[in-house]
N, C-alpha and C positions, 0 to 999 in steps of 0.2 A: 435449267440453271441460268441466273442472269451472268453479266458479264464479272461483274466481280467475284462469283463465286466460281467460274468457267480462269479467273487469273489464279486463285489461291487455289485450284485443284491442278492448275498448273505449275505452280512453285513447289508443295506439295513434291510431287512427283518429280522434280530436279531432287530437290533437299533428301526425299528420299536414298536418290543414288548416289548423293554427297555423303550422305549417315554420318552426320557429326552429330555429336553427343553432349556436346558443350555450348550453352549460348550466356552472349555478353549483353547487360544493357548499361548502355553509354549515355551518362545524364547532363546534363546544361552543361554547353561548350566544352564537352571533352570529344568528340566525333574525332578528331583526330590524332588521339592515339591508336587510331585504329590503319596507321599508315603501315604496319605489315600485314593486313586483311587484304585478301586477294579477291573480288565478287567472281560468283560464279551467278546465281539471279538474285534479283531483288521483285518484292512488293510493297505498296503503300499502304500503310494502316488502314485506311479507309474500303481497302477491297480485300480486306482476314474478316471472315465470319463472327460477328460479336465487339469489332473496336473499330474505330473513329479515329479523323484524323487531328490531330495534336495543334493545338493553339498557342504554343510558348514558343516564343523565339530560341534560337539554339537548340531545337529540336525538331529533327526531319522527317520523322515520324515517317520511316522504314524498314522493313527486315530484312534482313540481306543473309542468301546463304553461300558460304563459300571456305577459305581457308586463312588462317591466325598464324602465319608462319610455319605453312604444310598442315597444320593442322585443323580438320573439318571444325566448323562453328557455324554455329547460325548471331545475329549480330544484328540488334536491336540501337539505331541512329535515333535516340531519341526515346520519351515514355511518353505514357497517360498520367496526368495527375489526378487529387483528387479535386483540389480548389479548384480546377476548369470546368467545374459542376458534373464528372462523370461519379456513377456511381462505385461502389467497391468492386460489385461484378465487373467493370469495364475495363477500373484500373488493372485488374489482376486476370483480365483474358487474353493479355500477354502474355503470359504465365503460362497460364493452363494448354495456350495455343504451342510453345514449344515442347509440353509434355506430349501434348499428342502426338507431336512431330519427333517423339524420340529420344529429347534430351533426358539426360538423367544429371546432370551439374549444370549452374545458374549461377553467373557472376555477375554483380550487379554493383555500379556506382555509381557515386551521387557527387552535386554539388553541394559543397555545405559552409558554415560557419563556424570555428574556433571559440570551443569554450576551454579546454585542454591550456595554459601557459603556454605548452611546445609546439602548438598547432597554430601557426601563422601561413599565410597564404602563401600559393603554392609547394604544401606540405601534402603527405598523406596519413590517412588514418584507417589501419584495419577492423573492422568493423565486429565486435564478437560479442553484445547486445545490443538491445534498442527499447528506448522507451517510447511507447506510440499514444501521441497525443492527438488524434484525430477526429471531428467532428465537434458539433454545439458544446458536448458537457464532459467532454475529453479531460479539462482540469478539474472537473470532480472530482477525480480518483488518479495518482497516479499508481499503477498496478503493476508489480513483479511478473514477467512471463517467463517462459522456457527460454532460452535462445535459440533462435532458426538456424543461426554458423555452423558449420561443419567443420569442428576444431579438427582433423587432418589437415582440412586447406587455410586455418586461420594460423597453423603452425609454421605453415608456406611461406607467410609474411614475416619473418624473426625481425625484420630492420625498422618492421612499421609500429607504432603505439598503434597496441592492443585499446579500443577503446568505445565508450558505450554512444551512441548514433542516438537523437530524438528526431523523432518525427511531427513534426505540429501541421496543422492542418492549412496555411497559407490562405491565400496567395498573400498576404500582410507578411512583411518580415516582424520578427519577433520584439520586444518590445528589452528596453534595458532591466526591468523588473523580471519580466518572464525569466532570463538567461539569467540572472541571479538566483531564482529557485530551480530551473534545471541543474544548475553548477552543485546547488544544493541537495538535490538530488541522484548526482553523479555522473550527468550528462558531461560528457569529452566536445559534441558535435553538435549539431544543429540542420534538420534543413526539413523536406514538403513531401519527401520520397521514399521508397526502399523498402519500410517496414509493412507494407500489404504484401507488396511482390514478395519477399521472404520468406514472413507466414506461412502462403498459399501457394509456394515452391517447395519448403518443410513440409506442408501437408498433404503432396503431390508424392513425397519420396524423394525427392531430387536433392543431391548435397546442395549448399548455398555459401556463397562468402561475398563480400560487400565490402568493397573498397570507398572512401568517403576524399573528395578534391579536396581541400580547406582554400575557398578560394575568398574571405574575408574573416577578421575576426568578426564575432556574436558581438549583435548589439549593445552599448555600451563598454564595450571591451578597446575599441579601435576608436581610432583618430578622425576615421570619413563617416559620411551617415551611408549605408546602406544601399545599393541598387543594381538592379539584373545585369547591366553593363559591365557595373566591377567585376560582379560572377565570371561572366563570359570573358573578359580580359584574364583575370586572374588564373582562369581555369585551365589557360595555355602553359602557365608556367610550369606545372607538373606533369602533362600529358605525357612525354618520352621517360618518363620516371613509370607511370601508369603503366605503359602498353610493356614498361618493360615486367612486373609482378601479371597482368595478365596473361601472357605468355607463357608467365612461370606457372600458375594455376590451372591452367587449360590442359599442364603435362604434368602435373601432380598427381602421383598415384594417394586416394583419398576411399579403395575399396577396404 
């Protein structure tokens, strides 16, 4: 064994004795709502079998196991995307990596953009479709799929708009045209994430629910032009609103 795979048979084996059942991933500058997360150990992407470590600012690209307010979790600082040129396999061996570790519920949020009226920055938005626009010919087709949500935990959120998440393939923010034809489509949100991990957590077994930051309105909607900086400013403003519905989710009975 080299040393990375001598650290991840090491965490492993904490996480094991932690047996939490629930992991959270935390997307572009929300890390801190996770201010009632207690670590018990953590490792870096870069030393879990099959993922690499993360290139976007506001993401620490960590796994951390430990406790949510007493309660076991494991706890993902950061994703993979896809526009950082990883493949699908990569983005979504996050995934598969807490399956094997046990979990069976996967809460996962994003940073995203307001196409919704009611969704202005620092809002939330419950997640309970997605349309996935991802790769070269993505806008060829936009296609109806199943939804990944696990409507017990998407019942959880009564206070949030219920509302449908697009995923477009980044790292380009989206243009004022595009977000006209998602609105037209029925898109509520916008943003680079979520819809792999979902998927491929659905198709693990594992319940799923996906919480969305609204941390600017969709291109042409708002008054500022668009940049990662607003994201991560913005994405402060909801956190203690967040960590409060994660909490809530993590002790939701959804069997």
């Amino acid at each position: 064994m080299n040393a990375a795979s001598d650290e991840f048979a090491r965490f492993a084996g904490i996480t094991r004795d932690v047996a939490p059942r629930s992991a959270v991933i935390l997307g572009s500058g929300l890390g801190a709502a996770a201010v009632d997360f207690r670590e018990v150990a953590s490792i870096a992407f870069g030393d879990i079998p099959g993922l690499v470590p993360t290139s976007v600012h506001g993401h620490k690209g960590r796994l951390v196991v430990g406790t949510w307010s007493d309660v076991p979790a494991l706890l993902f600082l950061g994703r993979l995307h896809f526009y950082e040129g990883h493949s699908h396999d990569v983005v979504v061996r996050t995934v598969r990596t807490v399956a094997e570790l046990g979990i069976t519920r996967l809460i996962l949020t994003n940073a995203a953009g307001g196409i919704h009226p009611t969704l202005s920055p620092g809002s939330l938005m419950a997640i309970r479709a997605h349309i996935k626009l991802i790769g070269p010919t993505a806008w060829k087709s936009v296609e109806a799929t199943t939804s990944p949500y696990c409507p017990r935990l998407l019942a959880a959120m009564p206070e949030l708009l219920a509302g449908v998440y697009t995923a477009l393939t980044g790292p380009c923010y989206e243009t004022p045209a595009e977000i006209r034809a998602l609105a037209a489509c029925g898109a509520d949100a916008v943003g680079m994430s979520t819809a792999m991990e979902a998927e491929a957590a659905a198709e693990l077994g594992l319940s799923v629910a996906a919480i969305s930051c609204i941390t600017n309105k969709a291109a042409g909607l708002g008054a500022t032009t668009l940049d990662h900086g607003e994201v991560l400013a913005n994405a402060k403003l909801a956190v203690e609103q967040l960590a409060t519905h994660i909490n809530n989710l993590l002790r939701c009975d959804c069997t």
